[in-house]
BANUVO-990028 format. One record per residue: residue in three letters; x, y, z negated of N, C-alpha, C, O in turn. Coordinates in nm, 2 decimals, always signed. Example, Ala and Ser with C-alpha at 12.3 -4.5 7.8 and 13.67 -1.06 7.14 Angstrom:
resn; n_xx; n_yy; n_zz; ca_xx; ca_yy; ca_zz; c_xx; c_yy; c_zz; o_xx; o_yy; o_zz
ALA; +1.32; -0.57; -0.78; +1.23; -0.45; -0.78; +1.32; -0.33; -0.78; +1.42; -0.33; -0.85 .
SER; +1.28; -0.22; -0.71; +1.37; -0.11; -0.71; +1.29; +0.00; -0.79; +1.34; +0.11; -0.80 .
***
This chain:
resn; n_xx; n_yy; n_zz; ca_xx; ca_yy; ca_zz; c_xx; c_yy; c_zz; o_xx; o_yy; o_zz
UNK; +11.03; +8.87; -7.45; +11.11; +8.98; -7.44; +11.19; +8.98; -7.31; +11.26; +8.88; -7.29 .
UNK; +11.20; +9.08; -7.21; +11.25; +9.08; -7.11; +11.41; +9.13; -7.12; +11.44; +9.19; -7.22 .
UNK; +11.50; +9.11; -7.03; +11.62; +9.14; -7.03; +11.64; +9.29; -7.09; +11.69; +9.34; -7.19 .
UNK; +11.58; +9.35; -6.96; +11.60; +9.51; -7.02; +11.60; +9.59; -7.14; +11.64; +9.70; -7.17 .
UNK; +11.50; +9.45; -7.20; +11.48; +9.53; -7.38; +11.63; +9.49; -7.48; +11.67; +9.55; -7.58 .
UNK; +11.66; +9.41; -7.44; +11.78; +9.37; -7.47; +11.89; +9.51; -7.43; +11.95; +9.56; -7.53 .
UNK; +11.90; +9.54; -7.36; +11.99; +9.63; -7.32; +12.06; +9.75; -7.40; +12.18; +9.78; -7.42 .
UNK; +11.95; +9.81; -7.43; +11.99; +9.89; -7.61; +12.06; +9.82; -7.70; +12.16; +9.87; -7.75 .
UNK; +12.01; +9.70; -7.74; +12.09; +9.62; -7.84; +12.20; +9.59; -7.83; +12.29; +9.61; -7.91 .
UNK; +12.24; +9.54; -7.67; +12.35; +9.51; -7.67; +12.44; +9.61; -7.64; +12.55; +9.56; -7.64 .
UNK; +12.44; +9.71; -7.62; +12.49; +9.81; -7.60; +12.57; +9.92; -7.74; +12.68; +9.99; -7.74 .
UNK; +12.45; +9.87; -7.84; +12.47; +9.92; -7.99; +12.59; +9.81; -8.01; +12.70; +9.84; -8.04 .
UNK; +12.56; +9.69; -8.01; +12.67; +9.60; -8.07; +12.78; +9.63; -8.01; +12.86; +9.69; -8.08 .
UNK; +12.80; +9.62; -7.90; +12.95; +9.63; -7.82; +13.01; +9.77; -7.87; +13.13; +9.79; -7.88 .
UNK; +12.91; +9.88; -7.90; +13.01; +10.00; -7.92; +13.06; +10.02; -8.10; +13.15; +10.08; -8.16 .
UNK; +12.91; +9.91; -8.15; +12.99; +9.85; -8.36; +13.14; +9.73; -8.25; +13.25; +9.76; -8.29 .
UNK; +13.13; +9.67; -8.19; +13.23; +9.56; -8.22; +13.39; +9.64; -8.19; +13.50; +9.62; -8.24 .
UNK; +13.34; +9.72; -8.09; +13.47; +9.79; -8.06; +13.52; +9.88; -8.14; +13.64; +9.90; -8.15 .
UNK; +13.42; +9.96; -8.24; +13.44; +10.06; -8.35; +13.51; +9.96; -8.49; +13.57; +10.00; -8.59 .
UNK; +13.50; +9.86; -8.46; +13.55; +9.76; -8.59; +13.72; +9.71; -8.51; +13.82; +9.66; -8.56 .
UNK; +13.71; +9.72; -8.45; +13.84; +9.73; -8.37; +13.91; +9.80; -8.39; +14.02; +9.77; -8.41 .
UNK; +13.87; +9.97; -8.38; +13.95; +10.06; -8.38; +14.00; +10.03; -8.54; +14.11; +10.00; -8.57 .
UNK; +13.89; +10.07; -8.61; +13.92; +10.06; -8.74; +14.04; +9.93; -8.82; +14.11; +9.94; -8.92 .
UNK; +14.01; +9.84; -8.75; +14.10; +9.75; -8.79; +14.27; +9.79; -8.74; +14.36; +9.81; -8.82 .
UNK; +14.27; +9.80; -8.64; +14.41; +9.88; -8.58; +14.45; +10.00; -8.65; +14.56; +10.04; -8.65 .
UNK; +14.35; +10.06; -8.70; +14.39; +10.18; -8.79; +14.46; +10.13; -8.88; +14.58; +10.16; -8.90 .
UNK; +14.39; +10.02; -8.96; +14.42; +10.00; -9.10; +14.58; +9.93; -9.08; +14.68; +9.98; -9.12 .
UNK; +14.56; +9.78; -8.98; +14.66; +9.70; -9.01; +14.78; +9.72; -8.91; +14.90; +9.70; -8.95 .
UNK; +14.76; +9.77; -8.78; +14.90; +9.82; -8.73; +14.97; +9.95; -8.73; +14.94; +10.07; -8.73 .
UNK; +15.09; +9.87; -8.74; +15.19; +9.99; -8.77; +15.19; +10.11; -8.65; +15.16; +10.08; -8.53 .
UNK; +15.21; +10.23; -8.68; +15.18; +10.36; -8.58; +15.24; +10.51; -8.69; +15.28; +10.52; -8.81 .
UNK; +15.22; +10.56; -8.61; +15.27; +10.69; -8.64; +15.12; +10.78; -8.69; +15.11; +10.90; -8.70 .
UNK; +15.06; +10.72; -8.70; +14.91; +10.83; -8.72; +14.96; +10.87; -8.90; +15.04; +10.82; -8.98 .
UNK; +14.89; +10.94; -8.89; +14.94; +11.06; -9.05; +14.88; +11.00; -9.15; +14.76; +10.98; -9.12 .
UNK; +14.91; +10.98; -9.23; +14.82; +10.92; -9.34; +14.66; +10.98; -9.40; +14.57; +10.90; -9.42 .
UNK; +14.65; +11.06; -9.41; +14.56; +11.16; -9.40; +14.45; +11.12; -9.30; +14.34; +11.08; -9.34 .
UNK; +14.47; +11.12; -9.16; +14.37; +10.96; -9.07; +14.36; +10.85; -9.07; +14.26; +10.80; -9.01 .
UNK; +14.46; +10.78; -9.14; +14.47; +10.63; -9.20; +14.35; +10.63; -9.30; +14.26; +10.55; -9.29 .
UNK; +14.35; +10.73; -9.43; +14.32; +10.76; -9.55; +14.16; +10.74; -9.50; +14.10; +10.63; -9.49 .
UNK; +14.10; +10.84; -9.48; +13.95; +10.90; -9.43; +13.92; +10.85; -9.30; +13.80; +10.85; -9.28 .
UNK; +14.00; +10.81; -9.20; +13.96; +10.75; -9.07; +13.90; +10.63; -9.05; +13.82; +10.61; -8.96 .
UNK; +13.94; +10.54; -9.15; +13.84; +10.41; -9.21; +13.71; +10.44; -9.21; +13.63; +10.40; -9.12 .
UNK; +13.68; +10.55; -9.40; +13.58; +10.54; -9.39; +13.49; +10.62; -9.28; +13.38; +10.59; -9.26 .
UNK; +13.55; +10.71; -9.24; +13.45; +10.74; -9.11; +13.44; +10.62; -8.99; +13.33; +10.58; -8.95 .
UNK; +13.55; +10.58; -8.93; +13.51; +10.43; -8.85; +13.41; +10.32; -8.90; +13.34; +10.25; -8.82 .
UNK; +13.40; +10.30; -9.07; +13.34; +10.21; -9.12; +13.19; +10.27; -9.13; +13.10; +10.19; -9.11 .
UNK; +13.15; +10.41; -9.15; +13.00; +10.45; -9.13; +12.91; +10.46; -8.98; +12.79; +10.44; -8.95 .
UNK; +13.03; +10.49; -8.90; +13.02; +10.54; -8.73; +12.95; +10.38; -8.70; +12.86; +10.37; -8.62 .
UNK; +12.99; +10.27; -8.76; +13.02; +10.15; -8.73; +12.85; +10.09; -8.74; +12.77; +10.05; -8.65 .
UNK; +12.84; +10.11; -8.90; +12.72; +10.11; -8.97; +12.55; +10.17; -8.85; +12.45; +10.12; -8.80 .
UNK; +12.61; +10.28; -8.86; +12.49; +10.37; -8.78; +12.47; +10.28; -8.63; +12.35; +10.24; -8.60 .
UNK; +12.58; +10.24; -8.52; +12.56; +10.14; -8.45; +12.50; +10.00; -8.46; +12.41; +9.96; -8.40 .
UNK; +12.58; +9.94; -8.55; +12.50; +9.80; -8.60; +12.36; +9.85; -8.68; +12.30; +9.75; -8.74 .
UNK; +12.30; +9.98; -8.70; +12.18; +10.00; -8.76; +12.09; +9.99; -8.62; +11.99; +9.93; -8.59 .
UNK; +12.16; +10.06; -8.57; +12.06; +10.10; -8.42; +12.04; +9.96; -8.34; +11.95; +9.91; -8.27 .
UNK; +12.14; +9.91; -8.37; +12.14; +9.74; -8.29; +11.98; +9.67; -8.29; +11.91; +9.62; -8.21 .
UNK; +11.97; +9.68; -8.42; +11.87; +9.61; -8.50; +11.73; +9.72; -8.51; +11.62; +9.68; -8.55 .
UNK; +11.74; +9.83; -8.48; +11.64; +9.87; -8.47; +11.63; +10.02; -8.38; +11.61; +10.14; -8.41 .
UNK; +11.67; +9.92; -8.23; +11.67; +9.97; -8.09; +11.60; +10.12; -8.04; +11.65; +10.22; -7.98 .
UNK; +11.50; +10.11; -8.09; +11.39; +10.22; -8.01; +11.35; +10.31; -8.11; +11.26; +10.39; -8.08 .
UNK; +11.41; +10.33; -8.26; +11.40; +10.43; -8.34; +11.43; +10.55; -8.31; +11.46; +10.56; -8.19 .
UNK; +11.42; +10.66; -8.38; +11.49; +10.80; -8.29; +11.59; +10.80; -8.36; +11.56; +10.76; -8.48 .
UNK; +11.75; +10.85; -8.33; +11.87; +10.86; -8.39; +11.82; +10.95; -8.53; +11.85; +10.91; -8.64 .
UNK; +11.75; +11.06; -8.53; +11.72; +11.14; -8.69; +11.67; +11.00; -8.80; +11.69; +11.03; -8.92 .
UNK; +11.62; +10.88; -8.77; +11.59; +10.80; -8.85; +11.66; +10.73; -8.86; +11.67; +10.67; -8.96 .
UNK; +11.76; +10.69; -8.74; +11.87; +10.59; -8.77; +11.99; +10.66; -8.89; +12.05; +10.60; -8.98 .
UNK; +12.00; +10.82; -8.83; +12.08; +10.87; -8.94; +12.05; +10.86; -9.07; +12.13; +10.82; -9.15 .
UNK; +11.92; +10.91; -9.11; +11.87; +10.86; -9.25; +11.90; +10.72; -9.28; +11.95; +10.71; -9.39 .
UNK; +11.89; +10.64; -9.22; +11.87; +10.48; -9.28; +12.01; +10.49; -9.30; +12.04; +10.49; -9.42 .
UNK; +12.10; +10.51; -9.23; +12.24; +10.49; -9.25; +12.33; +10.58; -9.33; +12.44; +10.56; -9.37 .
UNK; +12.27; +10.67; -9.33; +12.38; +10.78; -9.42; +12.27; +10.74; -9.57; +12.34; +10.74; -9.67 .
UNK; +12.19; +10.72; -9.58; +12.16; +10.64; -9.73; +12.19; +10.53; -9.75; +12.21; +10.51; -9.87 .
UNK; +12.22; +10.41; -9.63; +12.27; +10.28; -9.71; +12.43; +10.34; -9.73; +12.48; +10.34; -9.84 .
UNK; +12.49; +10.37; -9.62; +12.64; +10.43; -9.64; +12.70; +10.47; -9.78; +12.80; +10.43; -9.83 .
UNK; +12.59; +10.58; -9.86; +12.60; +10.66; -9.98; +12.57; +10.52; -10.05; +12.67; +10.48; -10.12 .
UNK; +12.48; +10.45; -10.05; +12.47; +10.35; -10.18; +12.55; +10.24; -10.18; +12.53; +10.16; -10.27 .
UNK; +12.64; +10.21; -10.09; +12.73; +10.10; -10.09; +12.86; +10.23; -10.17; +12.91; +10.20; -10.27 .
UNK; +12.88; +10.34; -10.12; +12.97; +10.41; -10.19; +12.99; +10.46; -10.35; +13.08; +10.50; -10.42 .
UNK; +12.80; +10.43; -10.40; +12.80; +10.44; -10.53; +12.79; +10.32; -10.57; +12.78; +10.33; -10.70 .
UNK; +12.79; +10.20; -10.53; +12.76; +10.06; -10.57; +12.94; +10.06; -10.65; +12.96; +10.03; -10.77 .
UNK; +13.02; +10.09; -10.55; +13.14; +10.15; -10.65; +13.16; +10.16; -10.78; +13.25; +10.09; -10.84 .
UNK; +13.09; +10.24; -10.83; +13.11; +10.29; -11.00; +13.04; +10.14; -11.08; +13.07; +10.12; -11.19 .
UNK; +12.97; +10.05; -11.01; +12.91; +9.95; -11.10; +13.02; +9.81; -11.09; +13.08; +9.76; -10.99 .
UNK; +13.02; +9.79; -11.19; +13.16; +9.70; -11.22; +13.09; +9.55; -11.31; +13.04; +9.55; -11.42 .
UNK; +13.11; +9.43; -11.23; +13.09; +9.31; -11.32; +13.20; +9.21; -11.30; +13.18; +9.19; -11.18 .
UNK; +13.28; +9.14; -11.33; +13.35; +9.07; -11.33; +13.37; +8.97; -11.15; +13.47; +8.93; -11.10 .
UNK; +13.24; +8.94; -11.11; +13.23; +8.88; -11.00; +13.24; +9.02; -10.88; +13.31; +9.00; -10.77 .
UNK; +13.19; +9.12; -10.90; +13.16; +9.19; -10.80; +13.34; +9.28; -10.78; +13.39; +9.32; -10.68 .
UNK; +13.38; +9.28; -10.91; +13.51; +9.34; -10.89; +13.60; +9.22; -10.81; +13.68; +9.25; -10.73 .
UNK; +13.58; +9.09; -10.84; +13.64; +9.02; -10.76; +13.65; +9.02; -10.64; +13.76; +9.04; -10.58 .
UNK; +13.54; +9.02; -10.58; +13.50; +9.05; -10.48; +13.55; +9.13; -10.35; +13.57; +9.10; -10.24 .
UNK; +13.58; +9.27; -10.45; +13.60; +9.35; -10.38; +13.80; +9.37; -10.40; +13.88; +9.46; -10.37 .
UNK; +13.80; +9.29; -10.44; +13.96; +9.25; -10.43; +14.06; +9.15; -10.30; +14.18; +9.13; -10.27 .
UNK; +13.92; +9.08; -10.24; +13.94; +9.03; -10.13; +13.93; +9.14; -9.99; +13.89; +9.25; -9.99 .
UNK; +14.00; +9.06; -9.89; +13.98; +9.17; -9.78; +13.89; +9.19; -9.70; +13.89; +9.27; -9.62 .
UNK; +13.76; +9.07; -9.73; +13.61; +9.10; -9.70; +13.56; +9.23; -9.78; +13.50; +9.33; -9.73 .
UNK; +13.58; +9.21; -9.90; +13.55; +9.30; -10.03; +13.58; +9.41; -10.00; +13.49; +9.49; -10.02 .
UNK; +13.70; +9.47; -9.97; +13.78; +9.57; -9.97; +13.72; +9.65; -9.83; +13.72; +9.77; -9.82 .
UNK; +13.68; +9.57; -9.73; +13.68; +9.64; -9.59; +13.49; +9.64; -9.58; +13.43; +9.72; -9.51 .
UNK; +13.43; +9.54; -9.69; +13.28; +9.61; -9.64; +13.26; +9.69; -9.77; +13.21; +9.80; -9.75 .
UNK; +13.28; +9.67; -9.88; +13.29; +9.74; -9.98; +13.34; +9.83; -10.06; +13.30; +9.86; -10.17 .
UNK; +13.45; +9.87; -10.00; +13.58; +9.91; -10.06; +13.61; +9.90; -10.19; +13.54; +9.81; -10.23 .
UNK; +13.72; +9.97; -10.33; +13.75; +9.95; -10.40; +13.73; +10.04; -10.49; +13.65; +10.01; -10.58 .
UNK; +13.78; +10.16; -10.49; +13.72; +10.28; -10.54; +13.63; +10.38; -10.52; +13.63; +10.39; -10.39 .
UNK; +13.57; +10.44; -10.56; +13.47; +10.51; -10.53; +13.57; +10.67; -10.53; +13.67; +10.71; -10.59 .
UNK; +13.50; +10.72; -10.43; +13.56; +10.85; -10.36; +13.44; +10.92; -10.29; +13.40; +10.90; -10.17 .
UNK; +13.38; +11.04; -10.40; +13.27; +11.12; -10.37; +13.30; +11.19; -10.22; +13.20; +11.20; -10.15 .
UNK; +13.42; +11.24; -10.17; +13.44; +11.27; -10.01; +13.39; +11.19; -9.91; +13.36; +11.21; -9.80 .
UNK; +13.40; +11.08; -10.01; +13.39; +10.96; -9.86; +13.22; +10.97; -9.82; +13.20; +10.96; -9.70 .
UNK; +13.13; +11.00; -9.90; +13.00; +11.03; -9.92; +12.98; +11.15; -9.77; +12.90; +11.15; -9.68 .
UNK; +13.09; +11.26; -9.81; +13.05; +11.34; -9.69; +13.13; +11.35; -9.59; +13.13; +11.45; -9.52 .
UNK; +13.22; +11.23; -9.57; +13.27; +11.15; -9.43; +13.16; +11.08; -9.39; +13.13; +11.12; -9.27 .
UNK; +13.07; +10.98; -9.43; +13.01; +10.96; -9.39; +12.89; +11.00; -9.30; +12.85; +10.99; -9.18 .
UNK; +12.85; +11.05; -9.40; +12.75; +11.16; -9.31; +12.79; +11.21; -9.21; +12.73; +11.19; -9.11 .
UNK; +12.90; +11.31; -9.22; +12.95; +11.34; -9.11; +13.01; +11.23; -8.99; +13.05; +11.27; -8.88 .
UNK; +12.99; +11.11; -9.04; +13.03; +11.01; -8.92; +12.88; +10.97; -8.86; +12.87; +10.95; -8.74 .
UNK; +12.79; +10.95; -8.92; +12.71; +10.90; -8.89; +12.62; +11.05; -8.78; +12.61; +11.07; -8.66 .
UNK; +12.59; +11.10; -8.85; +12.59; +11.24; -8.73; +12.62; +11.24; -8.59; +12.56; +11.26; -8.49 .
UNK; +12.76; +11.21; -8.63; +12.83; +11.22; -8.48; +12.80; +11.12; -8.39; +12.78; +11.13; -8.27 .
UNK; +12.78; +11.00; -8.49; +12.71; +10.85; -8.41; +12.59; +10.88; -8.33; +12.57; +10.85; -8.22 .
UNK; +12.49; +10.94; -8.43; +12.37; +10.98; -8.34; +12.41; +11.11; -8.26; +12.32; +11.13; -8.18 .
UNK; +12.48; +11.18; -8.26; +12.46; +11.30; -8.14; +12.52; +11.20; -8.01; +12.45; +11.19; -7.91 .
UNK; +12.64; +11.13; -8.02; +12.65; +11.04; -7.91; +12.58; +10.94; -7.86; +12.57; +10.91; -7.74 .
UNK; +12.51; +10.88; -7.97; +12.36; +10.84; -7.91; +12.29; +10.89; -7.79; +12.26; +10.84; -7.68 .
UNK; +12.25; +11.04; -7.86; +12.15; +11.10; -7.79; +12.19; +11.13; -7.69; +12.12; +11.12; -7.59 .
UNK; +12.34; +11.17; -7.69; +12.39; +11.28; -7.52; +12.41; +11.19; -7.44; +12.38; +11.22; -7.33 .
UNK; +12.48; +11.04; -7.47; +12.52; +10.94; -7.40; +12.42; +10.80; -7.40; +12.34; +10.81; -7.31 .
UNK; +12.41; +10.69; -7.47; +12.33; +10.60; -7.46; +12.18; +10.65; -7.45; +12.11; +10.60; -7.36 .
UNK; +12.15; +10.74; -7.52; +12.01; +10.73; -7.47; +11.93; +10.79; -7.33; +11.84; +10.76; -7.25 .
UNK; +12.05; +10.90; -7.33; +12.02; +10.98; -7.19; +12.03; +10.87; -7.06; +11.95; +10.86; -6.96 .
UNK; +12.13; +10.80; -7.08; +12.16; +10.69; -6.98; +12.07; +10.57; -6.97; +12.06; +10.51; -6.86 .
UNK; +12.02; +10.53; -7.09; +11.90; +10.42; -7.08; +11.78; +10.45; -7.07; +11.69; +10.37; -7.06 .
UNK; +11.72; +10.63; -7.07; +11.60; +10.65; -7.04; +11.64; +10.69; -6.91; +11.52; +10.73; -6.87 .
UNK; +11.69; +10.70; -6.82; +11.72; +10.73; -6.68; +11.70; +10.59; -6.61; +11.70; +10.59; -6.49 .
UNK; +11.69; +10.51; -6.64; +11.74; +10.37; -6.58; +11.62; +10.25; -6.62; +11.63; +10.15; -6.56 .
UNK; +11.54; +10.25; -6.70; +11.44; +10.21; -6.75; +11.33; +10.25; -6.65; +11.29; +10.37; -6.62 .
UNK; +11.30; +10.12; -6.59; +11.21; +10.13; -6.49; +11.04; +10.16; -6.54; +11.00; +10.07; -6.62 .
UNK; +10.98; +10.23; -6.53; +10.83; +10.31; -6.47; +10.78; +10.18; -6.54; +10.83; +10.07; -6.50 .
UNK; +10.64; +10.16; -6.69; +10.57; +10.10; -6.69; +10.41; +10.09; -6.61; +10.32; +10.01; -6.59 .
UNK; +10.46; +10.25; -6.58; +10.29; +10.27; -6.51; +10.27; +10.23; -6.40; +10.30; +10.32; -6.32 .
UNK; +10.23; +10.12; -6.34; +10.18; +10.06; -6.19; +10.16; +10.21; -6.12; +10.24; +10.22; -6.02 .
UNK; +10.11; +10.27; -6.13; +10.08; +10.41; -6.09; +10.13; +10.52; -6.01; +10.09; +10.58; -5.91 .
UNK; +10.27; +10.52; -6.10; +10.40; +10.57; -6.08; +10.52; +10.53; -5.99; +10.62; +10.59; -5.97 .
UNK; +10.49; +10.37; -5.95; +10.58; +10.32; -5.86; +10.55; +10.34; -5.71; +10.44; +10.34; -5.65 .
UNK; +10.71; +10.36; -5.65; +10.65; +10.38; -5.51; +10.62; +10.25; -5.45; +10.70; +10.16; -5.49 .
UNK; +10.53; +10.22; -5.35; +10.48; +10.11; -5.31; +10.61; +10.11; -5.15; +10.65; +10.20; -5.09 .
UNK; +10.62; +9.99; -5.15; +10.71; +9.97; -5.00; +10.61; +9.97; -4.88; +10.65; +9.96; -4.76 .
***
């Protein structure tokens, strides 16, 4: 695998590591933002996040399939919610728990998501991908100019 193929990946990671950033500064520092963006800004930071760490791992998909993969696992960690066992509620009482899983289930959050994940791939498409197929050098011997 050559460097360049790397370049999408890493590119996905850095924009999940920095989106878990935001999201954390949402949650844990104090600010003046409205609660109302505190409330729902999570879980849209936490899907936006998802759809990047999805794309990380599977680079050269087209964003319409990354959105699928992600706005369905998004939805089923949000219905995994209503299922209740003694270990898994524990679980989700920690701040690992709480921040990949959350605690209650909240049918909006369903269409925050989506709606975050959307947005993840339209920025995809208008920005990372326009910029990594511009820059991605010519496989075809054919097509290069000779010096």
């Amino acid at each position: 695998m050559q460097v360049a193929d790397l370049r999408p990946t890493l590119i996905y990671f850095c924009v999940a590591f920095l989106t878990i950033l935001a999201g954390v500064s949402l949650r844990f520092v104090p600010s003046n933002v409205p609660e109302l963006l505190v409330r729902y800004g999570g879980s849209f930071l936490w899907a936006f996040m998802m759809y990047f760490l999805i794309a990380a791992l599977q680079a050269y998909r087209r964003p319409s399939t990354l959105v699928a993969i992600s706005g369905v696992f998004t939805t089923l960690v949000e219905l995994s919610r209503l299922y209740h066992t003694p270990g898994f509620d524990a679980f989700r009482l920690t701040l690992a728990g709480a921040l990949l899983l959350g605690r209650v289930f909240n049918a909006w959050h369903i269409a925050i998501y989506w709606s975050a994940v959307i947005v993840a791939a339209l920025l995809d498409s208008l920005v990372f991908r326009r910029n990594l197929t511009r820059r991605r050098p010519s496989t075809n011997l054919s097509q290069r100019k000779s010096l």
